[in-house]
C-alpha positions, 0 to 999 in steps of 0.5 A: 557477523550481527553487523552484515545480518542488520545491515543487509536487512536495513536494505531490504527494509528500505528498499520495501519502504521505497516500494510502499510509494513505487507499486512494481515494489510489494513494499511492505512485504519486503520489510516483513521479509527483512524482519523474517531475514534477521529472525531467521539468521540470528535464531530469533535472539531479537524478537520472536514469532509474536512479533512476526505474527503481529507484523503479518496481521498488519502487513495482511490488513494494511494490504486490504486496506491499501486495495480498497482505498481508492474505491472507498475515496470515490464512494465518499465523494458520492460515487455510485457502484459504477464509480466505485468498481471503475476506480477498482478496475482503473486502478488495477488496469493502470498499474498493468498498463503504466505503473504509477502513472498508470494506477493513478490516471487509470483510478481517476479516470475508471471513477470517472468512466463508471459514474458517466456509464451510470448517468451522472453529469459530468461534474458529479463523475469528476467529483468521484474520480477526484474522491478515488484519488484522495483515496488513493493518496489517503492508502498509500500515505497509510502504507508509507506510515505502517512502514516506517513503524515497522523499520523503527520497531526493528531498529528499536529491538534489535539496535536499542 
């Protein structure tokens, strides 16, 4: 029964991982879900409610983060406020719109728009877009990172 319960979470886990790269999956709250899953189905015999409350304060965090990075890109490559909210809003209406191709045209290109509507040159708005996308990056590989942390600390508890 242990073996059904691990490999199903195993699943979940992956499949969140998948989803810390692909944004129509929420990735690392499928993998807390699984830690939450496993805990649940074997009376916490592995860990217990301070490993889920570290694991929640740093999906929570790492959520934060991955929402922000975009802009923060931009602002590091000198964006104004106006790149800054528009790498934000393109990211949002891109992921609407078109999922990843989406949220990385519409962070570029809502940098972009936004440093334009504040009277930067053409090459200074690139500049920011260009800065929002390596932000962009910068927060995804972050996720991709936390998650594969947090599927070796389960593989860790409860297999080793």
């Amino acid at each position: 029964m242990n073996v059904t319960f691990i490999v199903v979470t195993l699943i979940i886990m992956f499949v969140g991982l998948a989803g810390t790269i692909l944004p129509m999956l929420p990735g690392l709250i499928l993998i807390y879900a699984g830690f939450l899953f496993y805990g649940i189905a074997t009376g916490w015999t592995s860990y217990g409610v301070g490993a889920m409350f570290l694991w929640g304060f740093v999906v929570l965090g790492t959520f934060v983060v991955d929402h922000i990075a975009g802009s923060v890109g931009a602002r590091k490559y000198g964006a104004s406020r106006y790149g800054f909210w528009g790498s934000f809003i393109g990211a949002f209406a891109g992921l609407l719109i078109a999922h990843l191709p989406g949220l990385i045209i519409g962070t570029f290109l809502g940098a972009y728009c936004g440093e334009l509507l504040a009277g930067k040159s053409g090459y200074e708005a690139f500049r920011s877009g260009k800065g929002a996308l390596i932000g962009l990056l910068a927060g995804t590989l972050f996720k991709l990172a936390v998650g594969v942390v947090m599927i070796g600390s389960f593989v860790w508890w409860v297999l080793v």
